[in-house]
C-alpha positions as a printed Julia matrix, in Angstrom:
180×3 Matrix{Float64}:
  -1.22   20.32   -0.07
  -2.42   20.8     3.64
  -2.67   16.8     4.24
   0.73   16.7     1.97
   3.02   19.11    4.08
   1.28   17.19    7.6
   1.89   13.98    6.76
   5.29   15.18    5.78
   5.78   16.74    9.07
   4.66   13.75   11.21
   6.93   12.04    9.0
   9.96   13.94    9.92
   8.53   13.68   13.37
   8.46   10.3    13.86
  12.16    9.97   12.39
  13.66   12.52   14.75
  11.41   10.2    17.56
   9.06   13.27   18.83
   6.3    11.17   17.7
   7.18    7.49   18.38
   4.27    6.99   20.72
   1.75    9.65   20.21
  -1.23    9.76   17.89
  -1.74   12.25   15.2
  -4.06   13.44   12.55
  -3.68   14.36    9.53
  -6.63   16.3     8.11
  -8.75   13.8     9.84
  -7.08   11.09    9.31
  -6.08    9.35   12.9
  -2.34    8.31   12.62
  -1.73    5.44   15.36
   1.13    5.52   17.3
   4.4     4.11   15.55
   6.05    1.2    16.91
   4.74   -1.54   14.57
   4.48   -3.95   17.51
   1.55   -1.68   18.81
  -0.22   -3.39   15.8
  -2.96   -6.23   15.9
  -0.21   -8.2    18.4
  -1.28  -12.12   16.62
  -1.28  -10.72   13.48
   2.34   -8.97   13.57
   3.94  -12.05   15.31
   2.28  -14.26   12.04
   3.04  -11.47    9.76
   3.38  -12.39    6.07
   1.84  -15.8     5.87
  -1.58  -14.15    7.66
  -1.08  -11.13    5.33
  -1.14  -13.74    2.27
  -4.17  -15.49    3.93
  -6.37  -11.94    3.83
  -5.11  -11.61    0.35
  -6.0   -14.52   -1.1
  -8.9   -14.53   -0.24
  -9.67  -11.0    -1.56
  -8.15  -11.88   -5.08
 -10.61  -14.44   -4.8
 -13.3   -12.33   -4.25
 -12.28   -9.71   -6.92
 -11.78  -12.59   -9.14
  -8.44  -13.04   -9.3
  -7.05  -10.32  -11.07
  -3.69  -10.26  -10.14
  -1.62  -13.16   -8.51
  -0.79  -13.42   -4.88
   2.7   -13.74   -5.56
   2.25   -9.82   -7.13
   0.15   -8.78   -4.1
   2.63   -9.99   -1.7
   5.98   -8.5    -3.58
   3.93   -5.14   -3.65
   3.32   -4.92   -0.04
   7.26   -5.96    0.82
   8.31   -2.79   -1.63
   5.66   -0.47    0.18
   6.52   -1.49    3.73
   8.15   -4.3     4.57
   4.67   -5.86    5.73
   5.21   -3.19    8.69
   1.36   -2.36    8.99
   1.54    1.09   10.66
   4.04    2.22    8.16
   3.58    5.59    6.82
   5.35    7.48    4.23
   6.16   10.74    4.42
   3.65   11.73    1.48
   0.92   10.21    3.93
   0.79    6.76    2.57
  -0.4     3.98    5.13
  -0.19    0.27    6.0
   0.83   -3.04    4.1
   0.24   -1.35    0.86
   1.03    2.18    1.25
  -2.54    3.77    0.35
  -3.18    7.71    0.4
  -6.05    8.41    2.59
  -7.91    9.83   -0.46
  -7.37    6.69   -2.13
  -9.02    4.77    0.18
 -11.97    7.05    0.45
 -12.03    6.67   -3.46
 -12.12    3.33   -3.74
 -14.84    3.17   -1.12
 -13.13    2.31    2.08
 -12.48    3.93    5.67
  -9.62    6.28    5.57
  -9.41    5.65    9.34
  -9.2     2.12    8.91
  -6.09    1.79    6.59
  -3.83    0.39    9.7
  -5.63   -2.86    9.52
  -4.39   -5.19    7.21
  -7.55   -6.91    5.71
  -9.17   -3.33    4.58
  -5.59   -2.03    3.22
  -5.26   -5.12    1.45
  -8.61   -4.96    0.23
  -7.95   -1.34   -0.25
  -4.51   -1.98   -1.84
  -5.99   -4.6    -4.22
  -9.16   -2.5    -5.32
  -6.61    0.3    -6.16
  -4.49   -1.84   -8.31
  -7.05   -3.07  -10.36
  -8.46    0.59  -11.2
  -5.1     1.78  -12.11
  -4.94   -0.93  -14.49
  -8.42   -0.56  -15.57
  -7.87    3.29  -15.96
  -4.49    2.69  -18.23
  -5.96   -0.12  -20.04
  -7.94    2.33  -22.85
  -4.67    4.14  -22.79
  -2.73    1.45  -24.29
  -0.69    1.37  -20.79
  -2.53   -1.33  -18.77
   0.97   -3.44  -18.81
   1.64   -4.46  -15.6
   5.18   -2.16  -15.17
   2.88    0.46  -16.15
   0.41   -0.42  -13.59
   2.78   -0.95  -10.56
   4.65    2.82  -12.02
   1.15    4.13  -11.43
   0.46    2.76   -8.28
   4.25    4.14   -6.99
   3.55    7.47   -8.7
   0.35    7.8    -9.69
  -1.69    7.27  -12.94
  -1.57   11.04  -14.11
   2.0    10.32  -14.21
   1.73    7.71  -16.0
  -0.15    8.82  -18.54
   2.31   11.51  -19.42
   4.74    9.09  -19.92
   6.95    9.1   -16.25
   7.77    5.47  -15.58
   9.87    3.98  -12.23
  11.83    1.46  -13.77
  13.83    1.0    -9.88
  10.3     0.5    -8.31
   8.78   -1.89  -10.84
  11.73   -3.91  -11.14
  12.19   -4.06   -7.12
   8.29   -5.34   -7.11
   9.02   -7.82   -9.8
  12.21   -9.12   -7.91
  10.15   -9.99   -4.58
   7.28  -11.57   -6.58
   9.55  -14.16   -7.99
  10.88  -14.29   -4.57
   7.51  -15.14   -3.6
   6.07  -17.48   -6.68
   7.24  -20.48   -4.8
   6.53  -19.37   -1.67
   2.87  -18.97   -1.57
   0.28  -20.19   -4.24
C-alpha cells in the first residue's frame, strides 16, 4: 500500500510537472528523472527497432515462447516504447513491470529503466503468468496478456480486460510484418 499510494503520488507529481526533473524513490526503488530523452540517448533516438533487437534475442534465449511481434505490441500498449515511463500504480519502463515483479522474477528493481533487463524482465514475467494459468485451464493468451494488465489473482477469479487484450492484439498484427 505504502509503495502503491508513492508511486501514485510521484505520479500525480510528475503530471502537475513538480517532478519533471528530479529523482525519487519509491520504497527504495530510485525513480529517474522524467523526460524520456534523459534515457540511454543512442538507444531512444533508435528506439523500437533496438528495442526488437534486445528482444529477440531474449525470446531466443528463453526459447521462444512468445513471438516478437507479441513482445513488441505489448511494450507499445504499456508505454509507447517511452523507457522511463511509469504508471501511476508504480509500473516502469518498456514493459510496465512493478518493482516487486522484477525482484520476483529475479531481476534488479533499480534497474527496470534499462531496456534489455525490463525486456528480459517483461518477457520472464509473461511466461510465468502463462505458466501459472496454464493448470488453471486459463493459459490462453487473452488470458495471459489480462493477467499481465491486471494481474493473475484477477484472473483467476474470472476479471478479464477485453479493451487491453484486444489493443495488444491490434499492435501485434501491426507489427507481424514489421519485424520477424
Amino acid at each position: 500500500m505504502k509503495m502503491f499510494l508513492g508511486a501514485a503520488l510521484l505520479g500525480v507529481a510528475a503530471w502537475l510537472g513538480f517532478a519533471r526533473r528530479a529523482e525519487a524513490a519509491v520504497d527504495g526503488v530510485t525513480l529517474p528523472p522524467s523526460d524520456p530523452t534523459e534515457a540511454s540517448p543512442a538507444l531512444v533516438a533508435s528506439g523500437p527497432s533496438a528495442y526488437a533487437a534486445i528482444a529477440r534475442q531474449a525470446l531466443g534465449e528463453m526459447g521462444n515462447p512468445f513471438d516478437l511481434p507479441l513482445i513488441m505490441g505489448l511494450m507499445q500498449t504499456e508505454s509507447s516504447f517511452n523507457p522511463r515511463a511509469v504508471s501511476s500504480a508504480g509500473a516502469m519502463g518498456l514493459m510496465q513491470v512493478m518493482p516487486f515483479v522484477a525482484v520476483d522474477r529475479g531481476y534488479d528493481p533499480n534497474a527496470m529503466f534499462d531496456p534489455e533487463q525490463n525486456i528480459r524482465c517483461g518477457i520472464a514475467h509473461l511466461v510465468w503468468t502463462r505458466n501459472y494459468l496454464m493448470p488453471l485451464g486459463k493459459g490462453d493468451l487473452s488470458s495471459v496478456l489480462s493477467a499481465y494488465n491486471g494481474g493473475v489473482g484477477n484472473v483467476s477469479r474470472g476479471w478479464f480486460n477485453a479493451g487491453y487484450v484486444s489493443k495488444v492484439i491490434a499492435y501485434r498484427d501491426n507489427w507481424a510484418g514489421r519485424v520477424a
